[in-house]
C-alpha positions as CSV (number, residue, x, y, z in Angstrom):
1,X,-14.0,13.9,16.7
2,X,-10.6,16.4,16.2
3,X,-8.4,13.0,17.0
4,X,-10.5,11.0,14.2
5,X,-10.2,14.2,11.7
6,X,-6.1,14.1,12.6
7,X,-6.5,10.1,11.7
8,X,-8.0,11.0,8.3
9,X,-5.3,13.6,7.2
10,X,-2.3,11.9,8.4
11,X,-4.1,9.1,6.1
12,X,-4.7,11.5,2.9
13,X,-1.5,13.7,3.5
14,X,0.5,9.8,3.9
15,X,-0.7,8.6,0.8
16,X,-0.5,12.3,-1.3
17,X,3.0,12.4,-0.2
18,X,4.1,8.4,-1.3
19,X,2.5,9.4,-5.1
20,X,4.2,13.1,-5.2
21,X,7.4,11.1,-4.0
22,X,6.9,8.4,-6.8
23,X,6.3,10.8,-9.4
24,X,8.4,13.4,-8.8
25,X,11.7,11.0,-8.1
26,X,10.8,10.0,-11.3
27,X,10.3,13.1,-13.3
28,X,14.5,13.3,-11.8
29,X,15.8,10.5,-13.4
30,X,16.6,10.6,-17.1
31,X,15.7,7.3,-19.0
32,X,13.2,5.9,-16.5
33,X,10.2,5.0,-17.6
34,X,7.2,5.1,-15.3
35,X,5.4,2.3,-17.4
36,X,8.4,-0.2,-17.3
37,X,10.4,0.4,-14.8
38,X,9.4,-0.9,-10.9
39,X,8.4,2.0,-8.3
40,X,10.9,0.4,-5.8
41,X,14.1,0.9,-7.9
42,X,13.8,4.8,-7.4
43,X,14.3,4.1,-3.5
44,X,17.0,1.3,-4.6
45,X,20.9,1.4,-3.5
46,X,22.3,3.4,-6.7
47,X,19.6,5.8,-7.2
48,X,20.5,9.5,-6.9
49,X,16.7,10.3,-6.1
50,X,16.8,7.4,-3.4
51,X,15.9,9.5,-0.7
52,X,12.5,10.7,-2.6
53,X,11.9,7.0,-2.8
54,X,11.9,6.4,0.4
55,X,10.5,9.1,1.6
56,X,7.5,8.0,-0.4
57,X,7.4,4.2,0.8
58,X,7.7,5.6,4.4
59,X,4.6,8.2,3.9
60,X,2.2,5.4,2.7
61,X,3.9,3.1,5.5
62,X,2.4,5.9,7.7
63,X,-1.2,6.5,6.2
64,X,-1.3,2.5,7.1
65,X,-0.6,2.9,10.3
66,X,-3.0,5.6,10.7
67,X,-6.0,3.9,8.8
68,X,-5.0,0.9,11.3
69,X,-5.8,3.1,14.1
70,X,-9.3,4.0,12.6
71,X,-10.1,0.9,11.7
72,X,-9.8,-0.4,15.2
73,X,-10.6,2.9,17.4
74,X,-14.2,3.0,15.4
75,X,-15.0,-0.5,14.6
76,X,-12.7,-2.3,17.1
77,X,-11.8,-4.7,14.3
78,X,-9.3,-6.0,15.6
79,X,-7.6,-8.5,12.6
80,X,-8.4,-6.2,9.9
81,X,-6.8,-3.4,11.9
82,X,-3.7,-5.7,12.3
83,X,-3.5,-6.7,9.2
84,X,-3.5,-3.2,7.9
85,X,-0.8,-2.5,10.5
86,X,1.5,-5.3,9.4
87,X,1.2,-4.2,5.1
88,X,2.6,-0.6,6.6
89,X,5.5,-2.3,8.0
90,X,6.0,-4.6,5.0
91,X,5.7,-1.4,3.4
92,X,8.8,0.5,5.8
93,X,10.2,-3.0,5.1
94,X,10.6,-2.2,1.6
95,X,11.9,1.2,2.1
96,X,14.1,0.3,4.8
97,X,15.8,-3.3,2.0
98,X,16.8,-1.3,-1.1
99,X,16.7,-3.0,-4.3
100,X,20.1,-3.5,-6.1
101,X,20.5,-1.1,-8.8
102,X,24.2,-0.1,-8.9
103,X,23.5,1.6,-12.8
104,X,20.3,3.8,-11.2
105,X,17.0,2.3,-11.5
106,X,16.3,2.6,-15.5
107,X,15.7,-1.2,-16.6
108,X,17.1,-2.5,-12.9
109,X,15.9,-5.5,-11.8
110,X,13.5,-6.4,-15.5
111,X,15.9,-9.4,-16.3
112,X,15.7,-12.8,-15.4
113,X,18.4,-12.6,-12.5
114,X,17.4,-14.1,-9.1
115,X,18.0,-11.3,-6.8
116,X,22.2,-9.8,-6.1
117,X,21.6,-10.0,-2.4
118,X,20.1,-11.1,1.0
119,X,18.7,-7.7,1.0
120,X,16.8,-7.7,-2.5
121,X,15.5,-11.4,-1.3
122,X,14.5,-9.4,1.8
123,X,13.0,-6.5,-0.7
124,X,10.9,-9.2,-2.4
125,X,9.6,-11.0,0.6
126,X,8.5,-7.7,1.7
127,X,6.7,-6.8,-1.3
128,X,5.1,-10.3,-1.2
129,X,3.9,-9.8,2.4
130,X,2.7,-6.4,2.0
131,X,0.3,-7.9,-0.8
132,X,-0.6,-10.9,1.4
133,X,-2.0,-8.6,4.3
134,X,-3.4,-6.3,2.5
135,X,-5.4,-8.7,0.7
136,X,-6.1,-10.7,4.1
137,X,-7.7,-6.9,5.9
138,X,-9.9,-6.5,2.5
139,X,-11.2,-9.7,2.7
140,X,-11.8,-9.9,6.5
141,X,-13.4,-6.4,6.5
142,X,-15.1,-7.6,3.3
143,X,-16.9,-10.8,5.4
144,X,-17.7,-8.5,8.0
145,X,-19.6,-5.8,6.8
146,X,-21.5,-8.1,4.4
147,X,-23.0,-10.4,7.6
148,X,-26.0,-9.7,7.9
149,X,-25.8,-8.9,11.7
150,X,-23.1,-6.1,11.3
151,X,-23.7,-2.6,11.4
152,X,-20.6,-2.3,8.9
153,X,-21.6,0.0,6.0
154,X,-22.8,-3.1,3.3
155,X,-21.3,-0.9,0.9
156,X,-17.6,-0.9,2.3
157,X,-18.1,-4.8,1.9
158,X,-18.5,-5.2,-1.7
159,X,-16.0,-2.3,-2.3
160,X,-13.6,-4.0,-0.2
161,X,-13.8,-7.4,-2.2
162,X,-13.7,-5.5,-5.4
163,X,-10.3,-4.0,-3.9
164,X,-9.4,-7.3,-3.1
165,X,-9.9,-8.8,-6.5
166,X,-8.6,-6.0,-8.1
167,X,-5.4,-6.4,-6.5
168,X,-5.2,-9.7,-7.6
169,X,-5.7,-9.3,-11.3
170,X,-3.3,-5.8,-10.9
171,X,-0.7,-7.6,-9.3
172,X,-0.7,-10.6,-11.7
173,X,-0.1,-8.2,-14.5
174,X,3.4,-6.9,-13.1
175,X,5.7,-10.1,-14.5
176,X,4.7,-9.0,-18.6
177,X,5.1,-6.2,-20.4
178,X,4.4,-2.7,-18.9
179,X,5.2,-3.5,-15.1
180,X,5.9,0.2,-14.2
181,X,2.4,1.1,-15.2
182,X,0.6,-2.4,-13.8
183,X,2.5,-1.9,-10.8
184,X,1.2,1.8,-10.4
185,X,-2.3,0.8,-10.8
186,X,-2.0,-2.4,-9.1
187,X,-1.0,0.3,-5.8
188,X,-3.8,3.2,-6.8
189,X,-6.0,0.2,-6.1
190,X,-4.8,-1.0,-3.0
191,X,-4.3,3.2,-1.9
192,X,-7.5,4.5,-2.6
193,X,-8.9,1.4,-0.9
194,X,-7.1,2.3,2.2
195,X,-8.2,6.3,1.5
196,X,-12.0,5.2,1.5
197,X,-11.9,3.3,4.8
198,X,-9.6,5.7,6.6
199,X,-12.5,8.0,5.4
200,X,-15.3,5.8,6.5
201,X,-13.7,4.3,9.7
202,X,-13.3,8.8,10.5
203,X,-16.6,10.1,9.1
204,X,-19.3,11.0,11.2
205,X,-21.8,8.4,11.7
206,X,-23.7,6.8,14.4
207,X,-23.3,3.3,13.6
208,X,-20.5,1.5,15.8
209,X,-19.4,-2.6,15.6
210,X,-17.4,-4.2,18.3
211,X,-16.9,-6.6,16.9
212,X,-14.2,-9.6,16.2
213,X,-13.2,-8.9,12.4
C-alpha cells in the first residue's frame, strides 16, 4: 500500500512540476505568448529558460512512467501499461531533440518552414508518437473496462474514451490560430487523464483484473 501511495505522488508531484515548469519558463521570457507560442520552444536550443523546459518535459516523462507502473502492478494490463510507458519516452524524446529557435522561442517555429534540422524532424516525430500512444492506452484501457466481464471500474472506461476523443479534437486545433493555448489544453487533457488513472490504478479497492489489455 506505502509503494502504491509513492506511485501516486511521483505521478501528481511529475505532472505539478511539468505545468509549474511550463508556466513559470514562461512568465521569464518577455514577448512569449502562452496562447500562440508552442510549449516545446521554451525547452528549444536558443531559449535562456531552456533548462525550465526541460525540466518540465522530463517531470511529466516521469509521472508516465510511474502511472505505467500502476497501471500494470494493479491491473496487470499489460499493453496499456506499455503504451503509457512508450508516450513518457516520446515525452524525454522531446526534451532530450530541442526545437530550433536560435531568436528564443517568441513566434519560433509558427511559419510555414519544414523543420532547420534532423533534430526538429526528430522533435516532431516525437510529438507525433507521444500522441499516437497515448491515444492507443486510452482506447485499449477504454475497451477493457467497458467488457462486460472486467472488473475495470466502467467509469474509467467512458472517461478514458472521452480523453481519447478529446485529444483528438484538442490536437486538431493546434495548426490555426491560438496554438499555444490549444496546445495547453490539448495536454491538460491528456494529464489529468493520466492523474485519474494513476489515482485509480493506486486507490484502495478490492477489485483486481489480470487481465490482457
Amino acid at each position: 500500500m506505502t509503494q502504491q501511495r509513492g506511485t501516486r505522488v511521483v505521478a501528481v508531484v511529475g505532472v505539478l512540476l511539468f505545468w509549474a515548469g511550463v508556466f513559470g519558463a514562461a512568465a521569464l521570457v518577455d514577448g512569449y505568448s502562452s496562447s500562440e507560442d508552442y510549449i516545446s520552444s521554451l525547452a528549444s536550443r536558443g531559449s535562456l529558460v531552456a533548462a525550465l523546459g526541460i525540466g518540465a518535459f522530463l517531470a511529466s516523462a516521469v509521472a508516465q512512467a510511474a502511472t505505467s507502473r500502476a497501471v500494470f502492478t494493479r491491473w496487470r494490463a499489460r499493453w496499456c501499461a506499455v503504451f503509457v510507458l512508450f508516450g513518457g519516452v516520446a515525452t524525454a524524446s522531446v526534451a532530450t531533440f530541442r526545437a530550433s529557435c536560435p531568436s528564443g522561442p517568441p513566434g519560433c517555429a509558427l511559419g510555414d518552414d519544414p523543420p532547420c534540422d534532423w533534430v526538429d524532424a526528430v522533435h516532431g516525430v516525437s510529438v507525433g508518437l507521444y500522441e499516437l500512444c497515448t491515444l492507443a492506452a486510452m482506447l485499449i484501457l477504454a475497451g477493457g473496462a467497458l467488457r462486460r466481464t472486467s472488473a475495470l471500474p466502467r467509469w474509467l472506461g467512458l472517461l478514458s474514451l472521452a480523453a481519447a476523443i478529446g485529444s483528438v479534437l484538442l490536437i486538431g486545433q493546434t495548426n490555426g490560430d491560438n496554438i499555444g493555448l490549444w496546445q495547453r489544453l490539448w495536454l491538460a487533457n491528456n494529464l489529468a487523464w493520466l492523474l485519474v488513472v494513476a489515482w485509480a490504478a493506486t486507490g484502495d479497492h478490492d477489485d483486481d483484473v489480470r487481465g490482457p489489455l
